[in-house]
N, C-alpha and C positions, 0 to 999 in steps of 0.2 A: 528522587524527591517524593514522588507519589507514594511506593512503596514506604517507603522510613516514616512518611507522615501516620499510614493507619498501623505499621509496627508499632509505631509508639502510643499508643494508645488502647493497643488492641492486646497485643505479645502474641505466645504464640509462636510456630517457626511459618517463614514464609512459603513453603511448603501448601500450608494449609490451607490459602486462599488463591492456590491456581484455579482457572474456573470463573464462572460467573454467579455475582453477587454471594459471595461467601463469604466478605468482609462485615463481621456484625456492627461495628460501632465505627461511627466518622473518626476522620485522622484528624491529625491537627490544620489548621487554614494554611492556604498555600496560595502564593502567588505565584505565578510561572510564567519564564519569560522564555521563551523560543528563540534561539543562536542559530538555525536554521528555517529551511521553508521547505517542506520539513514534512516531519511527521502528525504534525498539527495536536502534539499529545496534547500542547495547552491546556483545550477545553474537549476534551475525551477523556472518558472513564476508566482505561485501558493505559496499564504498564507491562511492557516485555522486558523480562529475565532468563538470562540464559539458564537451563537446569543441566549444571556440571556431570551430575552422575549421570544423566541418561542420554546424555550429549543433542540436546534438544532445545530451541525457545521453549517457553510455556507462557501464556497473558493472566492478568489477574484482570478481570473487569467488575468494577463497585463504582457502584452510586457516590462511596463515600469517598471515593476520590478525585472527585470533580474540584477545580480550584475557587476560590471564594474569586480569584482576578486575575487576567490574562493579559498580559500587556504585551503587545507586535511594537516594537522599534526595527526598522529595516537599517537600520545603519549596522547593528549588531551583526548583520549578515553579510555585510560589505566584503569583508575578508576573506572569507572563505573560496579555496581553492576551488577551478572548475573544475575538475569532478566530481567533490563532494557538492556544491552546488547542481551540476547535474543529476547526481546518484538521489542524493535529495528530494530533489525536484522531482523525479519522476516517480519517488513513492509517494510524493502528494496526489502526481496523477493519478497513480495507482489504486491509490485511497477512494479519489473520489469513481472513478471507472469501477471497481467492484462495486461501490457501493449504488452506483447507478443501475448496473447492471443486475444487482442481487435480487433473491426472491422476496427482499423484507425492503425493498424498497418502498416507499410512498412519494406523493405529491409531493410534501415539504423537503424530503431529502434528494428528490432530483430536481428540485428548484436549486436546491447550493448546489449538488453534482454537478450540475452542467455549468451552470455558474462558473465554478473552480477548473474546469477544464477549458472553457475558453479562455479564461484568464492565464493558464498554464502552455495552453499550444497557440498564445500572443506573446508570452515573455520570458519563458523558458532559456528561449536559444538566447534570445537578447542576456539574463544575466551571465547567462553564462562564456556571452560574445565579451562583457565588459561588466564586471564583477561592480565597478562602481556608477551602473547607471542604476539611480535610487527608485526610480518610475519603476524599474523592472523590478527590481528587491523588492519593491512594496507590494507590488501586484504579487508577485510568487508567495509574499507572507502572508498575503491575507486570502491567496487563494488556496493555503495550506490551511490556514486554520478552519477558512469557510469545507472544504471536508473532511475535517476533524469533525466537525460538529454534525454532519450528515455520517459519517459511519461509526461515529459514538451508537448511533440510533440502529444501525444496521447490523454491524461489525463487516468483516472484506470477505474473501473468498479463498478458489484454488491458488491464484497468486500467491496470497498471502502466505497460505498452508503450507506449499511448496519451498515458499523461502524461511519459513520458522524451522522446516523440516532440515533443509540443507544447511541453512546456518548455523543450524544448533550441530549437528553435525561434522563440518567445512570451516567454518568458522570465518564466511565471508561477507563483509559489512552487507547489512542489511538492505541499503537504499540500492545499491548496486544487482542484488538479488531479485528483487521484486521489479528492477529495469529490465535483466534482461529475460527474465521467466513470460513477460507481462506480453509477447508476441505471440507467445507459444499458448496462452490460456486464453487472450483475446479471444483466436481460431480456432480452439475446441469450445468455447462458448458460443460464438456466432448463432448458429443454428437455433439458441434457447431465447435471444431475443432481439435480432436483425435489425427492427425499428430504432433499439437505441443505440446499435451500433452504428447505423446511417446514422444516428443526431450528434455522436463522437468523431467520424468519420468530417462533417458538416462542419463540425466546432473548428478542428483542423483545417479547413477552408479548402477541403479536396469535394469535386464536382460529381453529384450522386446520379446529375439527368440523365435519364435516357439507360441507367442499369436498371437490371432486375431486382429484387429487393440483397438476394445474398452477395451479387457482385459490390452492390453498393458499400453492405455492410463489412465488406473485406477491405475496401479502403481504408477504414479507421486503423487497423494492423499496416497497411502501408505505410501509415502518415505516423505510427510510433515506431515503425522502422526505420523509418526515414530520419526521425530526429535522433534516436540512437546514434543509427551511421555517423549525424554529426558530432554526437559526440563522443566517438571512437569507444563504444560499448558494443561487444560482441556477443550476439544473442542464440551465440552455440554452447551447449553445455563443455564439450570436450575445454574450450580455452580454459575452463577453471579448475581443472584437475580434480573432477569428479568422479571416480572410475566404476564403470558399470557392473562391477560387482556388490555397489552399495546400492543402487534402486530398488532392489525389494525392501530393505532397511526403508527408505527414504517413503515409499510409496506407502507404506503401512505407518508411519508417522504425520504422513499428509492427510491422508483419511482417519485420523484418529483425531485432527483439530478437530472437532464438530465443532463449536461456535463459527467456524471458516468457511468448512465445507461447506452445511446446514444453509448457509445464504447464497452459493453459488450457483448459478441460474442452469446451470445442468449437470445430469445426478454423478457421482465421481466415483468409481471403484480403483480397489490397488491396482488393476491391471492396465487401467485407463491412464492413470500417475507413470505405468511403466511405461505404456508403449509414449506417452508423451514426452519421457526423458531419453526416451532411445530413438524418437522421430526428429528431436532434434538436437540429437550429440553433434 
């Protein structure tokens, strides 16, 4: 909907406006209603397209395609199957967790960040225990869109880079990808900034007293393992028929997001992408 809004107004091939703010003129007004909780595109600037020839995602981010009105109905989300509700769900966390975590973070954006994580690691399992408890629908919708709105500002990270990378690639749904990458990039991030990973860790309602700062900060990786497990997501590469003869491909596509990379909180080379895909095949 985003994309077709400034096509048509703009022309052009879509091509032309991967990247950021390269869209010269607004689309047409868009109202946008979110069937998931989600990626919170609502009120984010940010459309992902697969790009066929190069077998890769690619984002388009513009100003001009912010929606004039976003409207959250959680009933709309009632139906949805739990695993897409799961898969879902945890690229909202994911959303907001890089963007808490990134280098462009600020005050306002980890006011929603953390916000939409506790709200996520209270309701998560619940919608996904009973699809039709609307308390938990509503929380997960509006904890989706609350970091939409904080990494519209920021953009995500290696998570992200890594699942645009293998998706576009694999061709395996995206909420799914950014669940189970989201272990593996937690614990190569740790180090770069502990403090928020204890307050992730915290949100989770896992008990920090009495660790040292990195032990503490490892619990937040426990506590998205843990909800995985429950929801029978395996956060081994080998399950997805990934074969390690693609990782140099994959790892030179991840470091080439710059919008991704550029905000995650510690610095990423091909190599670092490789041994990360082969530490945890």
């Amino acid at each position: 909907s985003k994309v077709t809004a400034v096509m048509l107004t703009n022309g052009g091939a879509v091509e032309d406006y991967f990247g950021m703010e390269l869209v010269p003129k607004p689309g047409l007004p868009l109202v946008l209603v979110p069937t998931t909780a989600g990626t919170g595109s609502e009120v984010t600037s940010i459309c992902v397209l697969s790009d066929t020839k190069n077998d890769v995602k690619k984002g388009i981010v513009s100003a001009h395609m912010y929606a004039r009105v976003a409207l959250l109905d959680p009933e709309l989300t009632v139906g949805l199957p739990q695993q897409v509700t799961a898969t879902t769900g945890m690229d909202a966390y994911v959303h907001a967790m890089e963007s808490y975590t990134g280098v462009r973070a600020s005050f306002l954006t980890d006011t929603l960040n953390l916000q939409a994580i506790r709200m996520i690691a209270n309701n998560l399992r619940r919608a996904y225990a009973n699809g039709n408890d609307i308390e938990a629908r509503t929380q997960m919708l509006q904890a989706s869109c609350v970091a939409g709105m904080a990494f519209s500002n920021t953009q995500n990270g290696l998570d992200h880079a890594l699942a645009l990378a293998i998706g576009g690639r694999f061709h395996l749904p995206h909420g799914l990808l950014t669940a189970f990458i989201c272990p593996w990039v937690m614990a190569f991030n740790l180090m770069a900034c502990p403090d928020k990973f204890i307050n992730i860790a915290e949100a989770f309602g896992e008990d920090t007293l009495g660790l040292n700062k990195m032990e503490a900060a490892g619990l937040a990786v426990k506590a998205v393992k843990s909800m995985l497990d429950d929801f029978g997501i395996s956060y081994r590469l080998r399950d997805y028929d990934v074969p390690k003869e693609a990782f140099p491909e994959l790892a030179k596509a991840t470091v080439g997001a710059a919008r991704l990379i550029s905000n995650n909180p510690r610095s990423v080379s091909e190599q670092d992408v490789i041994n990360l895909l082969e530490a945890n095949y």
